[in-house]
N, C-alpha and C positions, 0 to 999 in steps of 0.2 A: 893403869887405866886413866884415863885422859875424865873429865866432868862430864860429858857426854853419855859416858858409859855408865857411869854414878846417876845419872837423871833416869836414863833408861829403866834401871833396875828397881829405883825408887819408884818412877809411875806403875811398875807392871808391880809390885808390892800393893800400891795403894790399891791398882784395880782388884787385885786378889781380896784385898783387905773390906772394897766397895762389892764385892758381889757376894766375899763368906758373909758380910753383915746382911745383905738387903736378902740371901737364903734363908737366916736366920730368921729374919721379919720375916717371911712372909707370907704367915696368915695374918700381918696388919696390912701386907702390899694388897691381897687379894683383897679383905675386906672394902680399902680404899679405891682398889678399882673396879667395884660393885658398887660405891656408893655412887663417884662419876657416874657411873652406867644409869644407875634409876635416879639421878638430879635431873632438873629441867635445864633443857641445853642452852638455853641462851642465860642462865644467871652463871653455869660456868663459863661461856667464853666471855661475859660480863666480866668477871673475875681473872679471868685471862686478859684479858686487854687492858685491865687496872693494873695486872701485873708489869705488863708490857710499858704500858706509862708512868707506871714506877721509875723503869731505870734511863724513859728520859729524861723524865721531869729532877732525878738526881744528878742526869749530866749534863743537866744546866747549870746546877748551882757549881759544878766543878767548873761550869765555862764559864761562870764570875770571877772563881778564886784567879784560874789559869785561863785565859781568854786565847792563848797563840795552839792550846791542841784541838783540833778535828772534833765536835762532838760526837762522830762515827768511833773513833777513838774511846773515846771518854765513853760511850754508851757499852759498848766490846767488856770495855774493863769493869762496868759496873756487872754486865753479866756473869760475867766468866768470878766475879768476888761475891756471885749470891749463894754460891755453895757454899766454899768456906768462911763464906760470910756467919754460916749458921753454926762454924764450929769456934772460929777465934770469932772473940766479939769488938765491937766496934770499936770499942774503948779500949783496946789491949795496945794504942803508941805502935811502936815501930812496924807492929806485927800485920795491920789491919790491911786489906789489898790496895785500898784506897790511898794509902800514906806510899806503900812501895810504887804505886801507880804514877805518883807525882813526885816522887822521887827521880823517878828512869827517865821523867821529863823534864828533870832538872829543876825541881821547885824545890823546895824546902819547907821543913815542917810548921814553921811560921806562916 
């Protein structure tokens, strides 16, 4: 089997692995999306659009370090590293999405 096939089997594991967990949770899924339900609606998309400005206001400071990538780019990569953002932590060196991010762009860890 070629890496291709290897990647396959590993996402469709994770998804497995992402929805036995989130069955397990979920009388905290439901309870949290009761709470949504009865908050007032504009302090959540308040809080949604802080989110939102989060990850551009962090792919600015990546377009200091690295100024030649797309901050369309740079912002992509900050989303897609908010998951397992929350599982490896930021501090874990090689591991963190950020560092492989800028890696594939030919920067270095310096």
């Amino acid at each position: 089997m070629n890496k291709r096939h290897y990647r396959i089997i590993i996402e469709v594991f994770c998804l497995l692995l992402l929805c036995g967990g989130a069955w397990l949770e979920r009388s905290t899924l439901v309870d949290s999306f009761r709470t949504i339900q009865n908050s007032d609606a504009t302090f959540v998309l308040s809080c949604f659009a802080l989110l939102w400005l989060n990850f551009l206001w962090s792919g600015m400071s990546y377009k200091l370090l690295a100024p030649n990538i797309p901050l369309k780019d740079i912002c992509l990569a900050h989303l897609a590293a908010s998951g397992p953002g929350r599982v490896i932590p930021g501090g874990a060196g090689h591991l963190s999405f950020g560092v492989l991010f800028l890696r594939r762009q030919k920067y270095s860890m310096e």
